[in-house]
N, C-alpha and C positions, 0 to 999 in steps of 0.2 A: 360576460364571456371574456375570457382573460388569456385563452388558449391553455390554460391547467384545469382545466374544469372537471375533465378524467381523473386526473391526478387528484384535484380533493374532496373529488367523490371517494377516491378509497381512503382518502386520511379520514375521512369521517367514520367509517368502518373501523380502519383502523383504532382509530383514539374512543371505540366503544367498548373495546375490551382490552385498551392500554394498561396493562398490567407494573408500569414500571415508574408509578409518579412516585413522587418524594424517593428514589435512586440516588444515591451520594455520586454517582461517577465511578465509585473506584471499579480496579477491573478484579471485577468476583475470580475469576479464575488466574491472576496475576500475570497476564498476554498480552504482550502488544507486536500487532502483526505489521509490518511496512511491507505496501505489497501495489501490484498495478491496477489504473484506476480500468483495466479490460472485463465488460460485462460479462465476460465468461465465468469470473473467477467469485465463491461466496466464500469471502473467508470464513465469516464464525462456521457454518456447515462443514466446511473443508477441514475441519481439525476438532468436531465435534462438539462446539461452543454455541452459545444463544447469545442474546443479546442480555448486555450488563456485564459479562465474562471477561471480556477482551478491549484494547485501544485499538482502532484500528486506522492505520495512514493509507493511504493512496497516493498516488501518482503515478505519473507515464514511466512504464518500464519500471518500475518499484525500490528507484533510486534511495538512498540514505544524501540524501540534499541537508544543509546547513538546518532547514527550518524542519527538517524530521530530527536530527539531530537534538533539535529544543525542544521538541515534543518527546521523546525517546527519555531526555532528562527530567522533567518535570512526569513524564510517567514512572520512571523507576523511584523520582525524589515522594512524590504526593498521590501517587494514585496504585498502591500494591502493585505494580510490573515488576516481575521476579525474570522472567525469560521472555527472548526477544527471538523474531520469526524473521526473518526477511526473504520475502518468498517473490521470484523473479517466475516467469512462465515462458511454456511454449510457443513458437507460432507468435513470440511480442511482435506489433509493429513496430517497434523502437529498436528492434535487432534487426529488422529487415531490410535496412536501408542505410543510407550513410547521410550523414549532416548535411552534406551539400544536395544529395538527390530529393532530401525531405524540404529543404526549405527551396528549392527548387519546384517543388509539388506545391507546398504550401504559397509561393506566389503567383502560382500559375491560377489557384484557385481562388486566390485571394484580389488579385492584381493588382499585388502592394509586393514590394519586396520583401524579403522577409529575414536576409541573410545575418539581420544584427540581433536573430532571438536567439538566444543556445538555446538548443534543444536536449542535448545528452541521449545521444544514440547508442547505442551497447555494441559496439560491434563484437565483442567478445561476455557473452552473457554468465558463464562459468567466473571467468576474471574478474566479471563485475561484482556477483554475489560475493567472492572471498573476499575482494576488494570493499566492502560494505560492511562483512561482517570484521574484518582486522577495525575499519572506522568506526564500530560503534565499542568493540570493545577495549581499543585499544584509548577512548575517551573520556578522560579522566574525569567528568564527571557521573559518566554513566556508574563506574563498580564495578568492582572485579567480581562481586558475589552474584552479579546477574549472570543468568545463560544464555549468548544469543549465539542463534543458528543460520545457515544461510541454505535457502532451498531453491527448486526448479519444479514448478507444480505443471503438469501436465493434461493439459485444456483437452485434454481429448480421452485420457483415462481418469482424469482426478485424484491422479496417484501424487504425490509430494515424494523427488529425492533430495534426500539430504548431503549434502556437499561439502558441507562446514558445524 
């Protein structure tokens, strides 16, 4: 008893009709999404992908961070990503509050300080997306011959608007 025990009862299940061994990686439908790591959100479904299709990154508030950045390049260099998604959402925790209130929060439940982590709060979530999509394209080693778009997907219709 491991406390996963749920969990690889269904990878058993799963890995019985694993349809995807000897897969090269690369992304069959040439996608790679940057997007929030909020359980609401299924990228490949949301843009009508499966797995093997698409890269796909996470993180809080679906920042373009230094190390998505390395990933964004080695996906456009070696693994077919042709266009790039960068999809921020409604309702983020990470636009809902300010750096100080969060890490404010996070000591109070922590009972550690916590004011030396950046967090990257959005206070402006439209700003941010443009702001994300100028850095991946304007990134010399990304290409100009990629497509990247910056979206606002919407946790409660599952609509995606486009922005950029």
């Amino acid at each position: 008893m491991t406390g996963f025990d749920d969990l690889l009862e269904a990878n058993d299940h799963f890995a019985e009709n694993f349809a995807l061994s000897g897969f090269d990686g690369i992304a069959q439908a040439g996608v790679a999404m940057v997007t929030c790591m909020d359980s609401r959100i299924d990228p490949l479904r949301m843009i009508g992908l499966q797995a093997g299709d698409a890269k796909i990154l996470r993180n809080p508030g679906g920042r373009v961070t230094d190390q998505v950045l390395v990933a964004l390049v080695l996906s456009v260099t070696e693994l077919n990503v042709e266009r790039v998604l960068l999809v921020e959402h409604t309702r983020c925790a990470m636009g809902s509050s300010t750096e100080d209130e969060m890490h404010r929060k996070i000591s109070e439940h922590t009972g550690t300080d916590a004011t030396w982590l950046t967090l990257g709060m959005i206070p402006d979530q439209r700003a941010a997306v443009l702001h994300d999509v100028h850095k991946v394209r304007s990134h010399p080693l990304v290409g100009d011959h990629i497509t990247v778009g910056g979206f606002i997907y919407d946790v409660d219709s599952g609509k995606l608007e486009q922005l950029a």
